[in-house]
C-alpha positions in Angstrom: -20.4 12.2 -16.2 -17.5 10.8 -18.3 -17.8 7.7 -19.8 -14.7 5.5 -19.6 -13.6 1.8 -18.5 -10.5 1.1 -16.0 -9.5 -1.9 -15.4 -8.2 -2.2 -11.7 -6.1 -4.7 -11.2 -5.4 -5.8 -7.1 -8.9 -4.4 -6.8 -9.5 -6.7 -3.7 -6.7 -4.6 -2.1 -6.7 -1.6 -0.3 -5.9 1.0 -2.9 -8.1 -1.0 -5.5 -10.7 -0.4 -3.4 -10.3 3.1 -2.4 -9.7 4.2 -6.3 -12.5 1.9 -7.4 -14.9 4.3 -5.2 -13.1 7.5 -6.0 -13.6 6.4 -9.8 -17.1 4.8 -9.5 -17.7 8.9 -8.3 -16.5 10.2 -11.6 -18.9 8.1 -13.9 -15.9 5.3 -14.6 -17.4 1.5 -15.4 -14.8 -0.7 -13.1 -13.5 -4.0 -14.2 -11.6 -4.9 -11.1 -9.6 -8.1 -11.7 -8.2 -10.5 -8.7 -6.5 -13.5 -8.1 -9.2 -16.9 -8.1 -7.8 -17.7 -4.6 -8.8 -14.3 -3.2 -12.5 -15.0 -3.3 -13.1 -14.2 0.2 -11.4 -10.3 0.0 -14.6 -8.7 -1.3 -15.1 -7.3 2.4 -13.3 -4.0 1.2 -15.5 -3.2 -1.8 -18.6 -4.3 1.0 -17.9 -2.1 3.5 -17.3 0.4 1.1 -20.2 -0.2 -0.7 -19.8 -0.2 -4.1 -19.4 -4.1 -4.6 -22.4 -4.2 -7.0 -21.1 -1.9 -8.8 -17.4 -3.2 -10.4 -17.6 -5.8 -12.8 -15.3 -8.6 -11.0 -12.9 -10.6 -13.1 -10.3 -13.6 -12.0 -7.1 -13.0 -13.7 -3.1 -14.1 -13.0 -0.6 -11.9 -13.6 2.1 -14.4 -14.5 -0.3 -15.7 -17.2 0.0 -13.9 -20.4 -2.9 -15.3 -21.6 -4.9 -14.3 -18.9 -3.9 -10.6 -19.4 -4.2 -10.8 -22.9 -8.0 -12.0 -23.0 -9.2 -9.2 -20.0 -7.4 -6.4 -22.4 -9.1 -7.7 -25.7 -12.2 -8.5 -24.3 -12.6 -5.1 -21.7 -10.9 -2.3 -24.2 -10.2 -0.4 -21.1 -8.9 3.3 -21.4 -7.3 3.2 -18.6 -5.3 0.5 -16.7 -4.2 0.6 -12.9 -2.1 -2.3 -11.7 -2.0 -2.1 -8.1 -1.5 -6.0 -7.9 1.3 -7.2 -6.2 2.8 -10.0 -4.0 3.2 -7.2 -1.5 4.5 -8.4 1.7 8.1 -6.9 2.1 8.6 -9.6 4.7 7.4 -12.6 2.4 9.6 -11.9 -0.5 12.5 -12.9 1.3 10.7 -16.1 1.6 9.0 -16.1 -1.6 11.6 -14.2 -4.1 10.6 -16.0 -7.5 6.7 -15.4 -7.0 7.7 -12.1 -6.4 9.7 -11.5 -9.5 7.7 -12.8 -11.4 4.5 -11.3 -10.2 5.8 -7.8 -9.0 8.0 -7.7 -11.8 7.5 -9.8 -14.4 3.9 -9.3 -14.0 4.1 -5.2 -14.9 6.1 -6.0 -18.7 3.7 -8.7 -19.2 0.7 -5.9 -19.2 3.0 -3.7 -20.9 3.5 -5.7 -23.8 -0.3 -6.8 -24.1 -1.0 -3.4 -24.0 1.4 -2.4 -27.2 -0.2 -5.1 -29.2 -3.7 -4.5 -28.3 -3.8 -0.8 -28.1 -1.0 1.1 -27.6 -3.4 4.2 -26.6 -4.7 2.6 -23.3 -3.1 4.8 -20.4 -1.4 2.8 -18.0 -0.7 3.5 -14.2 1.9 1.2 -12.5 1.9 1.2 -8.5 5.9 2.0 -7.6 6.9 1.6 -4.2 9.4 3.9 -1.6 10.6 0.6 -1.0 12.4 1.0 -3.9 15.1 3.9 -2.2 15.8 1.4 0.1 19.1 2.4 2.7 19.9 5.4 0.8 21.9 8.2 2.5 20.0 11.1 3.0 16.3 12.1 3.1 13.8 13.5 1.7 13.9 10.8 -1.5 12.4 12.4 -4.5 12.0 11.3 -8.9 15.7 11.7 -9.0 16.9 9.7 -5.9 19.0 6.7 -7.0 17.0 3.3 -6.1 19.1 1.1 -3.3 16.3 -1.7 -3.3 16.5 -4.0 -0.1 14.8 -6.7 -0.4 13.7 -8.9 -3.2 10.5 -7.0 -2.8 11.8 -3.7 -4.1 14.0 -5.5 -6.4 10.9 -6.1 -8.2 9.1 -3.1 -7.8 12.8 -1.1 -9.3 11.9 -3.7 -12.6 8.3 -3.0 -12.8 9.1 0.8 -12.2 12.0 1.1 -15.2 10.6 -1.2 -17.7 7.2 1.3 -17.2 10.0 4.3 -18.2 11.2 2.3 -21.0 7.8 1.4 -23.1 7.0 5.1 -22.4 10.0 6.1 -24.0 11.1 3.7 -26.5 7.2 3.3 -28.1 5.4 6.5 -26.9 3.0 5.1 -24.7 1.0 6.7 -21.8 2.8 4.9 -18.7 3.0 6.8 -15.1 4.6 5.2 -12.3 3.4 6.3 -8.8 6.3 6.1 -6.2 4.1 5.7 -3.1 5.3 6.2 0.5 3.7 4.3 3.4 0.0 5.0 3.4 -2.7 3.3 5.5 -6.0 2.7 6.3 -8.8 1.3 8.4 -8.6 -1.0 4.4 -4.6 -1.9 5.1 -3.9 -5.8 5.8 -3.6 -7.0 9.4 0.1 -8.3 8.4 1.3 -4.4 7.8 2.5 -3.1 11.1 0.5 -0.2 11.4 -2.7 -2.3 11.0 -1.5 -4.5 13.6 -0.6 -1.9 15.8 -3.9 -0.7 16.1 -5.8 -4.2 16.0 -3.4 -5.1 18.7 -3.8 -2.5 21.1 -7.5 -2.4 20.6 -7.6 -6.2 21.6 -5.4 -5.3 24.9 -7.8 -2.1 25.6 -10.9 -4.6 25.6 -8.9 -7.7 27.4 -8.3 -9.7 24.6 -4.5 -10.0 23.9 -2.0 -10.2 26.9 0.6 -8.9 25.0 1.6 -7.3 21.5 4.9 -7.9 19.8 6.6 -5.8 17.5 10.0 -5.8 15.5 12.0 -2.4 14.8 10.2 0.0 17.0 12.8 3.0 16.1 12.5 2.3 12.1 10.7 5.8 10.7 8.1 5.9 8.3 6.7 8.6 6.1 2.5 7.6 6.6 0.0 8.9 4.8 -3.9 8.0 4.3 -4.8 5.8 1.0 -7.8 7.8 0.4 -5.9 10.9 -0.2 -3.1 8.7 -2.4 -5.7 7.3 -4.6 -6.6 11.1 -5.6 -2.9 11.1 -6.8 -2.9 7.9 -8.8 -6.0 9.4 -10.3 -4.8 12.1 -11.7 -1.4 11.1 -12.6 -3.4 9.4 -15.7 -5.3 12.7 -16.3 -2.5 15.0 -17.0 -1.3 16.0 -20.3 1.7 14.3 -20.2 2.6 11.2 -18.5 5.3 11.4 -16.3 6.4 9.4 -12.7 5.5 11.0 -9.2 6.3 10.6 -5.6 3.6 10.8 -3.3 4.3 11.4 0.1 3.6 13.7 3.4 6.8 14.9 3.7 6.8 13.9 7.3 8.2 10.7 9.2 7.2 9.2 12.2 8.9 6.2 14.4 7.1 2.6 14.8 7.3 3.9 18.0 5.5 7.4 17.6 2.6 5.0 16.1 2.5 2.9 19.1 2.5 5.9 21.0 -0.7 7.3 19.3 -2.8 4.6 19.4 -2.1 4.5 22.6 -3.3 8.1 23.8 -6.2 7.4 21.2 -7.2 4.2 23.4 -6.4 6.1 26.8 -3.6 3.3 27.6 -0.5 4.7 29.4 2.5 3.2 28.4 6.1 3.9 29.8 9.1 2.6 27.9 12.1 0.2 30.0 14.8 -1.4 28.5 16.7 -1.0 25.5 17.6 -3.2 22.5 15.4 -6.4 22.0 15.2 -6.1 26.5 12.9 -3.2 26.2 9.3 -3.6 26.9 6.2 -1.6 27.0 4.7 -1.3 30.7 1.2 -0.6 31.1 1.7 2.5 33.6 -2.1 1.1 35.3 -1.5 -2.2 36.0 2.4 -2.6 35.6 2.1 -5.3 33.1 4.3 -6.1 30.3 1.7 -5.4 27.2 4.6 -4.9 24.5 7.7 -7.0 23.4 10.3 -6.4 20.7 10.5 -9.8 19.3 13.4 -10.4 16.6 11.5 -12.6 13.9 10.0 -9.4 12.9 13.0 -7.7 12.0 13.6 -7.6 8.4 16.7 -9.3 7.1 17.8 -5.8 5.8 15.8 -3.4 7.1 15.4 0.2 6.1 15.7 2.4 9.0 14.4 5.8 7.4 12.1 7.0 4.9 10.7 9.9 4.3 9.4 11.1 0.3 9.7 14.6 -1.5 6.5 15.3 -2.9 7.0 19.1 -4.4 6.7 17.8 -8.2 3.3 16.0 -7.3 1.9 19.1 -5.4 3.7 21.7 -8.2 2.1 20.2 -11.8 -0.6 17.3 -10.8 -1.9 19.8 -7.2 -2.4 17.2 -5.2 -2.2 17.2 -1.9 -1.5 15.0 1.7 -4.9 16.2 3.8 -5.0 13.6 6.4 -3.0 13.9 9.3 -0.6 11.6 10.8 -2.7 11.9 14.2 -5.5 11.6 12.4 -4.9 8.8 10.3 -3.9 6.7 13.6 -7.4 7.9 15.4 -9.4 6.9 12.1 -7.9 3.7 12.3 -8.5 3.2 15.9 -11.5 3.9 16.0 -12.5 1.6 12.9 -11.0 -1.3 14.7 -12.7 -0.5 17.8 -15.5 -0.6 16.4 -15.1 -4.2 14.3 -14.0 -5.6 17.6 -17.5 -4.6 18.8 -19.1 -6.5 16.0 -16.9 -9.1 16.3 -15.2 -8.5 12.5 -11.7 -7.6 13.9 -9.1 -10.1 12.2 -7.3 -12.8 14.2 -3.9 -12.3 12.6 -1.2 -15.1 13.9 1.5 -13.4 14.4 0.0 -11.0 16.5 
């Protein structure tokens, strides 16, 4: 069993929680540090259960001083900040908390990490949303960022000043370009969570309807559990280096709606076109899906899809969870929580 400390940050979040377990596995003592106002977002680590195992630690990212006293006091050798304001929607809204979390938050680790101990590896959570509208797909280590949002804006900062402290002071730094990758874990306010939350409450009767934004955008899913195994090893290699992780494969917001919807045995037909189109309930005739425009992004990304080859080639990792099954996994997970009443009453759905 190996005998090392990571510090997690975001470990209340889906990936914290995902590599917390994968790491808690390989002998690792997990500090996982969160935000003091997320006290009631342990239910991840719960219904994973290692909970009682990670050592949990408030912390701010736009607090220097904060980051400063975990480092000193933890000595981690390994660092993993997956903490983020994350909501592509919510930066638009919120573009300074953004900044300066997604953003500013990564140099501000960065920094404490040269003083303290420049030999502490460091794993920084890049985003797709980074490529934004760029022409042409598969998107890969070289592909030119086009950020779209002040979301990715961040991320594009957090992701180059992580190149630059690895080149301009020799430190360990990785950046993981992750593509879309859910999770019976993922937030209710991430469209494929809702999907499935939603048509699980229309299966069992409660929710009349589900409303959705840009049904045609495409996204390249994959499941977190098999990401995490990526993040993991990009700190394990010889060298450090940036990777995109990625199925290869992209599927419509439609083709999503479309599998849940076999999954649940709800037959759905397709009328209308533009924000007019609805989906029918082939059973009873009713309207149970509307394209509603206030969840269209101000500049939306209409298709991404990531190049994984130098991921699989030197680190051999791997996508093993299907698209089909990732939907059914979810499904099931929320039919299920809806049975023991633990299914999330999101307000937009």
């Amino acid at each position: 069993m190996l005998n090392k400390t990571a510090l997690i940050t975001g470990i209340t979040g889906q990936d914290g929680a995902y590599l917390a377990q994968l790491l808690l596995k390989k002998g690792y003592r997990i500090i996982g540090c969160k935000r003091s106002s997320t006290s009631g977002a342990l239910w991840r680590l719960k219904e994973l259960d290692i909970e009682k195992d990670i050592e949990i630690t408030n912390f701010d990212l736009t607090k220097l001083a904060d980051i400063y006293r975990l480092i000193n006091k933890y000595k981690p050798d390994e660092i993993y900040n997956l903490a983020a304001q994350s909501f592509v929607a919510d930066s638009f809204e919120k573009p300074i908390m953004t900044a300066d979390t997604t953003g500013l938050g990564v140099l501000r680790i960065l920094e404490t990490i040269r003083q303290i101990n420049p030999q502490i590896k460091f794993y920084q959570a890049s985003s797709s949303e980074m490529f934004g509208n760029m022409i042409g797909t598969p998107q890969n280590e070289l592909t030119p960022f086009y950020p779209r949002s002040p979301y990715a804006v961040a991320k594009v900062f957090g992701h180059l000043i992580t190149v630059n402290y690895r080149e301009a002071y020799d430190m360990f730094t990785c950046s993981g370009i992750l593509f879309n990758h859910g999770s019976p874990l993922r937030r209710s306010q991430f469209v494929s969570r809702k999907i499935t939350i939603g048509l699980t409450k229309l299966k069992y009767k409660q929710l009349a309807c589900l409303e959705l934004g840009n049904i045609n955008a495409k996204r390249d899913w994959g499941y977190a559990g098999d990401f995490v195994e990526g993040i993991y090893l990009m700190l394990q290699h010889d060298t450090p280096d940036d990777y995109v992780l990625a199925t290869g494969k992209n599927h419509s917001i439609r083709d999503f709606v479309m599998t849940a919807c076999k999954e649940l045995d709800i037959n759905i037909k397709w009328e209308g076109k533009g924000l007019d189109e609805k989906g029918i309930d082939n059973r009873t005739g009713k309207t149970i899906i509307k394209i509603n425009p206030i969840f269209f992004r101000p500049a939306e990304v209409d298709t991404v899809m990531g190049d994984s080859s130098k991921a699989r080639k030197i680190l051999n990792w791997k996508p093993k969870t299907s698209f089909n099954q990732l939907v059914s996994m979810m499904v099931r997970s929320d039919c299920d929580r809806l049975k023991n009443g633990d299914i999330p009453n999101h307000p937009r759905l």
